[in-house]
C-alpha positions as CSV (number, residue, x, y, z in Angstrom):
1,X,105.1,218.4,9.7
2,X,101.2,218.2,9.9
3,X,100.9,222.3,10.0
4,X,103.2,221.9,6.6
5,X,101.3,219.4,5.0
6,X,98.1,221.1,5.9
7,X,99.5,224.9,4.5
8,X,100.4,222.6,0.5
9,X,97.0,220.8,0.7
10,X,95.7,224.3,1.1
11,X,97.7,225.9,-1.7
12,X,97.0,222.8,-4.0
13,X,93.1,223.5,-3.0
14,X,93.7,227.7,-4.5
15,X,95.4,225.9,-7.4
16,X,92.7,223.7,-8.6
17,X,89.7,226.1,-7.1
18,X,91.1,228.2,-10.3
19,X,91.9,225.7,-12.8
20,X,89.7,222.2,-12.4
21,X,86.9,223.5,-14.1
22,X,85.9,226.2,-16.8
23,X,83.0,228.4,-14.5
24,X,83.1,230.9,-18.0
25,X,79.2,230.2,-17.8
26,X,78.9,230.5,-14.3
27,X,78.8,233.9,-13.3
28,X,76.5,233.4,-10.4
29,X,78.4,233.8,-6.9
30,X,76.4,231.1,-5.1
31,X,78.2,229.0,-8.1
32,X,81.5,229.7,-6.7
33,X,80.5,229.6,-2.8
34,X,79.0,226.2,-3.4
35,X,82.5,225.4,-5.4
36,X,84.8,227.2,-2.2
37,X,82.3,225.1,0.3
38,X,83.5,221.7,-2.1
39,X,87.7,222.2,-1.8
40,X,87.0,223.3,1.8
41,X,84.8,220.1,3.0
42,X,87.3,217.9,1.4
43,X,90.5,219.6,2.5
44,X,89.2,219.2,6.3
45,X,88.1,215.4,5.7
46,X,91.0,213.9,3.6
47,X,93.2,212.7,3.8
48,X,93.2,213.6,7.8
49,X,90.8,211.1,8.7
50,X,92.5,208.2,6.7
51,X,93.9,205.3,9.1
52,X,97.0,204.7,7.2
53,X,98.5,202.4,9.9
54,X,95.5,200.0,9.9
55,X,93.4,200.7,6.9
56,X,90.1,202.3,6.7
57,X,88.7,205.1,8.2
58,X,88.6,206.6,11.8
59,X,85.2,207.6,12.4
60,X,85.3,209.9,15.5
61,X,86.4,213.3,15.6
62,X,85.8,216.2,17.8
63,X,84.5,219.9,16.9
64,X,88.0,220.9,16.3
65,X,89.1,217.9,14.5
66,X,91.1,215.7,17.5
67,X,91.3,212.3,17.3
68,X,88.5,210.5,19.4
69,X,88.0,206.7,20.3
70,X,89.2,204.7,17.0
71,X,88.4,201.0,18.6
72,X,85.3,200.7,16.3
73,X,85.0,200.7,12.4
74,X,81.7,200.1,11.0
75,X,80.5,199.3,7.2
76,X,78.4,202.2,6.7
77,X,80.9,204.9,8.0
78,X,83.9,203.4,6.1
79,X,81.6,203.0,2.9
80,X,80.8,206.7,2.9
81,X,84.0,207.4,3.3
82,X,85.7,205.6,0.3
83,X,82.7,206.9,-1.7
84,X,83.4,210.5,-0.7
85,X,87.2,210.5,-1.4
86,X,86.4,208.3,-4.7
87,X,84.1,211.2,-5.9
88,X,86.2,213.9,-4.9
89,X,89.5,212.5,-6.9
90,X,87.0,212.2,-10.1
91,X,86.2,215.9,-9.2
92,X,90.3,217.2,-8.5
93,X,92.4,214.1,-10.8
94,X,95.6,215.9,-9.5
95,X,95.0,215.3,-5.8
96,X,96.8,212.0,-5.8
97,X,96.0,212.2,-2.1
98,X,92.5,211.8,-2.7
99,X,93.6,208.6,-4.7
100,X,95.5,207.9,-2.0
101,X,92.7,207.9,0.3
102,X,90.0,206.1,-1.3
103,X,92.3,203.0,-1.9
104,X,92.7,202.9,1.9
105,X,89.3,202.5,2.1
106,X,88.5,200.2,-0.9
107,X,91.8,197.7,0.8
108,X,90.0,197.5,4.4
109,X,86.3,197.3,2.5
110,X,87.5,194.0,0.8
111,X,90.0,192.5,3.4
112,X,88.6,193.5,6.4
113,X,84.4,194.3,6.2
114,X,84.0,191.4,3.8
115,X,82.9,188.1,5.3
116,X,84.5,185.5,3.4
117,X,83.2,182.3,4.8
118,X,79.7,183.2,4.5
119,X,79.5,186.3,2.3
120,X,78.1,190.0,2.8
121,X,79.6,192.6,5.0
122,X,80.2,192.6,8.6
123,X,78.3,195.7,10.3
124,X,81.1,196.4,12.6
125,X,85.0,195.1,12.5
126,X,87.7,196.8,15.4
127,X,90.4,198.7,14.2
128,X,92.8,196.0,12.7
129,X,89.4,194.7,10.8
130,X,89.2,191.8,13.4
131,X,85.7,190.9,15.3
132,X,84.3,193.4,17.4
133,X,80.8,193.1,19.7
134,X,79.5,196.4,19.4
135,X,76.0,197.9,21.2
136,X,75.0,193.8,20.4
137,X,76.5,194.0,16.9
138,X,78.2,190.7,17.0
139,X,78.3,189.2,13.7
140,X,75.2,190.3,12.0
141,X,74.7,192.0,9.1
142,X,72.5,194.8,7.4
143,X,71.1,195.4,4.2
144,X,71.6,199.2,5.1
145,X,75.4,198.6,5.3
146,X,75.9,196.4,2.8
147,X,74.1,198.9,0.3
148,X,76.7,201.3,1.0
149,X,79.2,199.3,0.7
150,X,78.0,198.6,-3.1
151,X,77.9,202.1,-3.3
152,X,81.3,203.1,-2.6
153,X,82.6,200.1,-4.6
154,X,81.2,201.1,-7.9
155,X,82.5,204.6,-7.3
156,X,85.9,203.1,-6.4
157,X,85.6,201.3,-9.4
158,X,84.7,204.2,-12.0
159,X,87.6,205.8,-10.4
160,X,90.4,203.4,-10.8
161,X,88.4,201.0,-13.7
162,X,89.7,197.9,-11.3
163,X,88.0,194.4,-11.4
164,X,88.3,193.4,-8.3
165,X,86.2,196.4,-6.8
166,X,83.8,195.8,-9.4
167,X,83.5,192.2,-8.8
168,X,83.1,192.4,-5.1
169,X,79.8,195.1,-5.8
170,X,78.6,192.3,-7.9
171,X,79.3,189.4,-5.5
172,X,77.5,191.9,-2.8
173,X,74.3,192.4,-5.3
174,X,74.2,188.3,-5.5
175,X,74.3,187.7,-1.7
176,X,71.6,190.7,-1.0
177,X,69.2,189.0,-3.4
178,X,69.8,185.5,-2.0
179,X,69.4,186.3,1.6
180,X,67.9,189.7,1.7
181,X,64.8,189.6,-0.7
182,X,61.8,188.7,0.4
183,X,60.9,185.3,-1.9
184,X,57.8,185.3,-1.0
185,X,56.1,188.5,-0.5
186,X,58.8,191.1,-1.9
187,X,60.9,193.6,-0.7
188,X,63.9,193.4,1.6
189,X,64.5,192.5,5.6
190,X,67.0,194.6,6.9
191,X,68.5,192.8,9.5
192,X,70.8,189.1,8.9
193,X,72.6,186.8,10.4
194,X,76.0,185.8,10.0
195,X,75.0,183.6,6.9
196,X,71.8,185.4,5.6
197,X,69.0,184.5,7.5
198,X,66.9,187.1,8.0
199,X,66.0,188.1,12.2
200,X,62.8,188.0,13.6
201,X,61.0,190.6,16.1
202,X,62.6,191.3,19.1
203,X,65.5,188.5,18.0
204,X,68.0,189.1,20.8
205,X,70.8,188.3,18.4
206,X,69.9,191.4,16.4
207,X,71.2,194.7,15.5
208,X,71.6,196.5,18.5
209,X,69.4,199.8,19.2
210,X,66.9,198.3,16.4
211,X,66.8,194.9,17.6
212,X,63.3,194.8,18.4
213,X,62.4,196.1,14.6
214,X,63.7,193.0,13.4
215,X,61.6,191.5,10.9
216,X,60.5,194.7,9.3
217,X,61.1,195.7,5.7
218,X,61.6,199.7,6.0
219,X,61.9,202.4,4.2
220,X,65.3,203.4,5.0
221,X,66.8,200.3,4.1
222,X,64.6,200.3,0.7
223,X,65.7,203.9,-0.6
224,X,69.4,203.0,-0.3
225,X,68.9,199.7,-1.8
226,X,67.9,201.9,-4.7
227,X,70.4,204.0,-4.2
228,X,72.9,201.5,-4.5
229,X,71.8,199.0,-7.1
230,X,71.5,202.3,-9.4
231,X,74.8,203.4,-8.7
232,X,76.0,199.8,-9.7
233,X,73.9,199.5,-12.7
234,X,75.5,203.2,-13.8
235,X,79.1,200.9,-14.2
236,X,77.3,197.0,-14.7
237,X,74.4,197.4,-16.8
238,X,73.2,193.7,-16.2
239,X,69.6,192.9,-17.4
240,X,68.7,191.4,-14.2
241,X,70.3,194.1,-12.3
242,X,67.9,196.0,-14.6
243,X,65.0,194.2,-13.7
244,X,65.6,193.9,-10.2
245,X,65.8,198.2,-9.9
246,X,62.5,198.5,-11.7
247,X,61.0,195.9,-8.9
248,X,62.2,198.5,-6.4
249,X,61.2,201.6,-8.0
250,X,57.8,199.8,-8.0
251,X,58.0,198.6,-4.2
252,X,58.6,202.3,-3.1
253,X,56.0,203.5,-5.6
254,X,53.0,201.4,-4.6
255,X,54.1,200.6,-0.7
256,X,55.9,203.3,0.8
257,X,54.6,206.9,-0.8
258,X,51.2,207.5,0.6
259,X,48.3,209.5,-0.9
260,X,49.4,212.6,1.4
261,X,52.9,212.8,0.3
262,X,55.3,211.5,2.3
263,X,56.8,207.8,3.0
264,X,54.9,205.1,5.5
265,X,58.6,204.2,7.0
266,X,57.6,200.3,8.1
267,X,55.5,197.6,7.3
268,X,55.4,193.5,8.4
269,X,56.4,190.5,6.3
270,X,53.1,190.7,4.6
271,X,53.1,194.5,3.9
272,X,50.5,195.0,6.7
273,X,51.5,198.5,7.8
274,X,52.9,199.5,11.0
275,X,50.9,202.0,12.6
276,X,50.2,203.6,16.1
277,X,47.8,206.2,14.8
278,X,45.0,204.4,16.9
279,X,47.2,204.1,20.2
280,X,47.4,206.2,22.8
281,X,50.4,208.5,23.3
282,X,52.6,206.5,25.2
283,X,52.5,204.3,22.7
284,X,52.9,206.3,20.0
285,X,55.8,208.6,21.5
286,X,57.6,205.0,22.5
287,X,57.4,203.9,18.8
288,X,57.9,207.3,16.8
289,X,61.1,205.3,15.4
290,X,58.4,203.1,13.5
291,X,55.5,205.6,12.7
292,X,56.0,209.8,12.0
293,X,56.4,211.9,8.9
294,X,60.0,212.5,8.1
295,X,60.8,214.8,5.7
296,X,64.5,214.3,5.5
297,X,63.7,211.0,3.7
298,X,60.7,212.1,1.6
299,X,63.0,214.6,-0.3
300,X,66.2,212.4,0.0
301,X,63.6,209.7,-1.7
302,X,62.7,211.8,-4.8
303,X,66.2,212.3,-5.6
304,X,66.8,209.3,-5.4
305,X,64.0,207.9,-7.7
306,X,64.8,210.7,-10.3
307,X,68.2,209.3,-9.9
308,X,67.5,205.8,-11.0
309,X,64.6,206.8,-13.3
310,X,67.3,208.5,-15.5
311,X,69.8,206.0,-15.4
312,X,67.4,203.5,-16.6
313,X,66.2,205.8,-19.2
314,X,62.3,205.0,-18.0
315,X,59.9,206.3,-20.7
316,X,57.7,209.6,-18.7
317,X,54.9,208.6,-16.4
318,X,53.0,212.1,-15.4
319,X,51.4,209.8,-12.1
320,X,54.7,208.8,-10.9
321,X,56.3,212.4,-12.1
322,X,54.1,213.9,-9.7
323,X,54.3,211.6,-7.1
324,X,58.0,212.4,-6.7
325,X,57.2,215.8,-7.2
326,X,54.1,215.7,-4.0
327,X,57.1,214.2,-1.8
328,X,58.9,217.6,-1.9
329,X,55.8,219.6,-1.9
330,X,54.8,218.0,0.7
331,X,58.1,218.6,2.7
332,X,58.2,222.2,2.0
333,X,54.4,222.7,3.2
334,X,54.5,221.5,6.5
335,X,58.2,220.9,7.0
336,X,60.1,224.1,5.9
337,X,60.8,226.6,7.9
338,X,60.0,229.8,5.4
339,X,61.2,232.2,7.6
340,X,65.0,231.1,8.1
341,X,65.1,228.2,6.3
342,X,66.0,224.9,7.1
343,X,64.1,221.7,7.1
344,X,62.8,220.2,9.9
345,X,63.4,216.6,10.7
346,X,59.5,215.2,11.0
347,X,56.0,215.4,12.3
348,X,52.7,213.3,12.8
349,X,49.5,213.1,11.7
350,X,47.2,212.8,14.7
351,X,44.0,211.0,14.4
352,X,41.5,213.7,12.6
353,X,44.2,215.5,11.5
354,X,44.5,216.8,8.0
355,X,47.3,218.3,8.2
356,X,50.6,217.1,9.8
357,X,51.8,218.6,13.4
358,X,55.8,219.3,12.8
359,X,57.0,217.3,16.4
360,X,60.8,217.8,16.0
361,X,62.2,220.7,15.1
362,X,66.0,219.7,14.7
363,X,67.6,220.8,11.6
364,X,70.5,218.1,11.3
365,X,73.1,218.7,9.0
366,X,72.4,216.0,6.8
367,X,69.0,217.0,6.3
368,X,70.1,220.6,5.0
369,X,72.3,218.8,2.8
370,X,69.2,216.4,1.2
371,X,67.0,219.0,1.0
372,X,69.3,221.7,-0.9
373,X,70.3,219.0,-3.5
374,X,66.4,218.3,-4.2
375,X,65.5,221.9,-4.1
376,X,68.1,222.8,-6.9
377,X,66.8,219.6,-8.7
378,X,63.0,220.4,-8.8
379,X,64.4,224.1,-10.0
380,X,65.4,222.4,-12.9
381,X,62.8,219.7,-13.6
382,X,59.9,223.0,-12.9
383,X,61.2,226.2,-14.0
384,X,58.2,227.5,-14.0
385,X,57.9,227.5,-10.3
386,X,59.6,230.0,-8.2
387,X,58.7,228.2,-5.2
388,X,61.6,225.8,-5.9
389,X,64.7,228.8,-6.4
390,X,63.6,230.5,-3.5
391,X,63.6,227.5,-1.4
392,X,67.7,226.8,-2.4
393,X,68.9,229.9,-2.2
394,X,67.1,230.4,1.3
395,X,68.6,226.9,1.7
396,X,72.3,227.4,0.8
397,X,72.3,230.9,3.3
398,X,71.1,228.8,6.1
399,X,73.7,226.5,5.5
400,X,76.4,228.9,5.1
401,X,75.7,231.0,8.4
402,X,74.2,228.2,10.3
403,X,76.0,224.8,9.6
404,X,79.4,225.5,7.9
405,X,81.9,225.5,10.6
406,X,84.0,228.5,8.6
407,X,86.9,228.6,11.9
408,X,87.3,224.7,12.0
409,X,86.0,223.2,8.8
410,X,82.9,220.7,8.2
411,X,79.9,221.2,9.2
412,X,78.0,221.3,12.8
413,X,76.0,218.5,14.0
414,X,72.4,220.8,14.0
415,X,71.6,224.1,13.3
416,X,71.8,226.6,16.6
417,X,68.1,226.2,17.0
418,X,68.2,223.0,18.6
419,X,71.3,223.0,20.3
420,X,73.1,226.8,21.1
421,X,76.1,225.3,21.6
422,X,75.9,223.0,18.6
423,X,79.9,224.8,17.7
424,X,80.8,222.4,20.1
425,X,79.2,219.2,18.7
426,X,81.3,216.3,17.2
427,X,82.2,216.9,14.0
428,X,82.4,213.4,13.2
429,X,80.8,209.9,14.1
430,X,79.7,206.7,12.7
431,X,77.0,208.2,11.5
432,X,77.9,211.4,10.5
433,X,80.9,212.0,7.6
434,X,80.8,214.1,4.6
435,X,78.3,211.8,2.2
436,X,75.9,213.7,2.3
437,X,77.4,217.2,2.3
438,X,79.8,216.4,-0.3
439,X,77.2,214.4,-2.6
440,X,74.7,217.3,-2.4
441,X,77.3,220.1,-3.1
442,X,78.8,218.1,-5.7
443,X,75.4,217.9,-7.8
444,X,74.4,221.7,-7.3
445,X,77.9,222.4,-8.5
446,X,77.6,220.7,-11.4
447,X,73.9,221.2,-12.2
448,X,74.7,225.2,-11.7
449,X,77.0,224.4,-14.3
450,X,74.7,223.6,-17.1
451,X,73.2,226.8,-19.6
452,X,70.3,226.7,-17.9
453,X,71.4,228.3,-14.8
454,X,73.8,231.0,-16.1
455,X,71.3,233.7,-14.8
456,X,71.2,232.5,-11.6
């Protein structure tokens, strides 16, 4: 029955590969491998890892697609989820699996990840949605999750047009400003209680692996706050929504992109930054979590501004415009690999340094992902530039013969550089679905759409 359902899912993705959209302008065949790479990332992810007995999502699969542990569903991975199968109905209406899916996802969101004595998403629920201490979980929560949970609710919600999903990405928005925001100094602490309060350093109730950052505002945190609020504001145009994403736009603005070009990742209460530049190595290898150059987020952070920037309809500011614009130049001088292609995952900038030393050299799938999206975007925002359309199309052939997994479906873990069995890796974990894949494919297929590209 499974090998039957899989062969029509197949047959409906041929269908609609030929009919869902006009491609008459489109004559380019990256176009239409970008479009094949769409139906087939979908296809392997939906509706196969829907829990339809329990609601939700199961989160970990194996290179070949078996069924691993499924005692642990977290906020982040089933956001990502119901955000992916939301966007992919808008993108194939007929699939009424896809439909399917992402109310399976949107149900165990509300009922299960949603706390309703105190408010805000739980970071990690057990199968059945009940309590689950995970890795020190217990009952906290994170700003980081519950962004993505806003995130997948307004996409649920332009999808179906139902209150109730709506409502709950409001009611989210409230409890992050309560609780979250900084009153005093600005910006946001990451890590929660139960009821709101916001952890401390080294608080052993904390998150987990990032207990001892406690306390910290970040920048990961920040540029999915953004990510999220703009995303909401896209389907609730409140004022003080409004108001609230320009005070963000300014925080990563003036706190987080430095002179050089990338993002300073974490700072105190009081903004004081978090450095180890000064220490000696120990120190400094011991905290790289706090203090490196990672150019995964510095072009995931210009989309992401140009993102909100648009929806807000911002009148032009050439600083700011090139600002963005220094966080992927920055990225591609130090952090691309101009040989193969790829982007690397970070590097430091040792005392007396002027230029940054490239320290890990993984190319993680998500990365790739970012960093093609951004590429196709400066293409368009700078024409002029060649630098940009060499950089994607390099891009999208390291991702085809690299990461795309074209005997199982999805895509690997890391590039072969890193790992040489990397075939082998995990196709799927809390922290790895198709968001990013799917999101990045899904704006280069429609940007390659537009007039402007019909060349390419």
């Amino acid at each position: 029955m499974q090998k039957l359902r899989h062969c029509v899912l197949m047959i409906i993705a041929l269908v609609l590969m030929f009919t869902v959209h006009d491609r008459s302008q489109k004559s380019s065949s990256i176009s239409l491998q970008i479009d094949n790479a769409i139906l087939q990332l979908i296809n392997v992810w939906y509706p196969r890892t829907a829990d339809t007995a329990c609601g939700g999502f199961f989160p970990n699969w194996s290179y070949d697609w078996k069924k691993e542990d499924d005692s642990l569903k977290g906020i982040v991975t089933q956001a990502r989820h119901t955000w992916s199968a939301s966007k992919a109905a808008l993108r194939f209406p007929e699939n009424f699996d896809l439909h399917h899916t992402a109310d399976i996802g949107f149900q165990f969101i509300k009922n299960a990840m949603w706390d309703d004595q105190f408010g805000g998403f739980y970071e990690f629920r057990n199968r059945t949605g009940k309590y689950h201490e995970a890795n020190g979980f217990k009952s906290t929560k994170r700003l980081y999750g519950n962004a993505f949970a806003i995130y997948a609710l307004t996409a649920y919600y332009e999808l179906t047009d139902k209150k109730e999903a709506l409502q709950l990405a409001e009611n989210a928005f409230h409890w992050l400003e309560a609780h979250s925001r900084d009153s005093v100094y600005g910006g946001y602490f990451n890590q929660l209680s139960r009821d709101g309060t916001p952890l401390h350093l080294g608080n052993p109730s904390g998150n987990g692996w990032d207990s001892d950052y406690a306390g910290l505002k970040d920048y990961n945190s920040s540029i999915h706050i953004l990510e999220a609020y703009t995303s909401l504001y896209h389907v609730w145009p409140d004022p003080g929504l409004r108001e609230t994403l320009e005070d963000i736009i300014a925080m990563i603005r003036d706190r987080f992109i430095t002179d050089q070009g990338y993002l300073h990742l974490f700072y105190h209460e009081d903004w004081t930054p978090v450095s180890y530049r000064d220490s000696c190595d120990a120190a400094r290898s011991n905290n790289f979590y706090l203090d490196h150059v990672s150019f995964r987020h510095d072009v995931e952070t210009a989309y992401l501004l140009h993102e909100a920037g648009k929806f807000l309809e911002l009148p032009p500011d050439p600083v700011f415009e090139r600002m963005k614009r220094r966080l992927v130049d920055h990225a591609i001088q130090y952090g691309w690999d101009a040989e193969k292609g790829g982007l690397y995952e970070a590097a430091y900038y040792f005392k007396g340094d002027s230029i940054p030393t490239v320290i890990d050299r993984r190319k993680t799938w998500w990365v790739q992902a970012e960093a093609l999206n951004v590429f196709l975007l400066m293409a368009s925002l700078y024409p002029e530039d060649d630098r940009y359309k060499c950089c994607f199309e390099k891009q999208w052939q390291y991702i085809q013969k690299y990461l795309i997994d074209h005997r199982y479906g999805g895509w690997f873990e890391t590039g072969p550089e890193h790992y040489r069995k990397n075939n082998r890796q995990r196709k799927a974990h809390h922290w790895k679905t198709s968001y990013h894949n799917l999101r990045a494919l899904l704006n280069c297929s429609n940007r390659l759409a537009s007039p402007a590209f019909s060349s390419w």
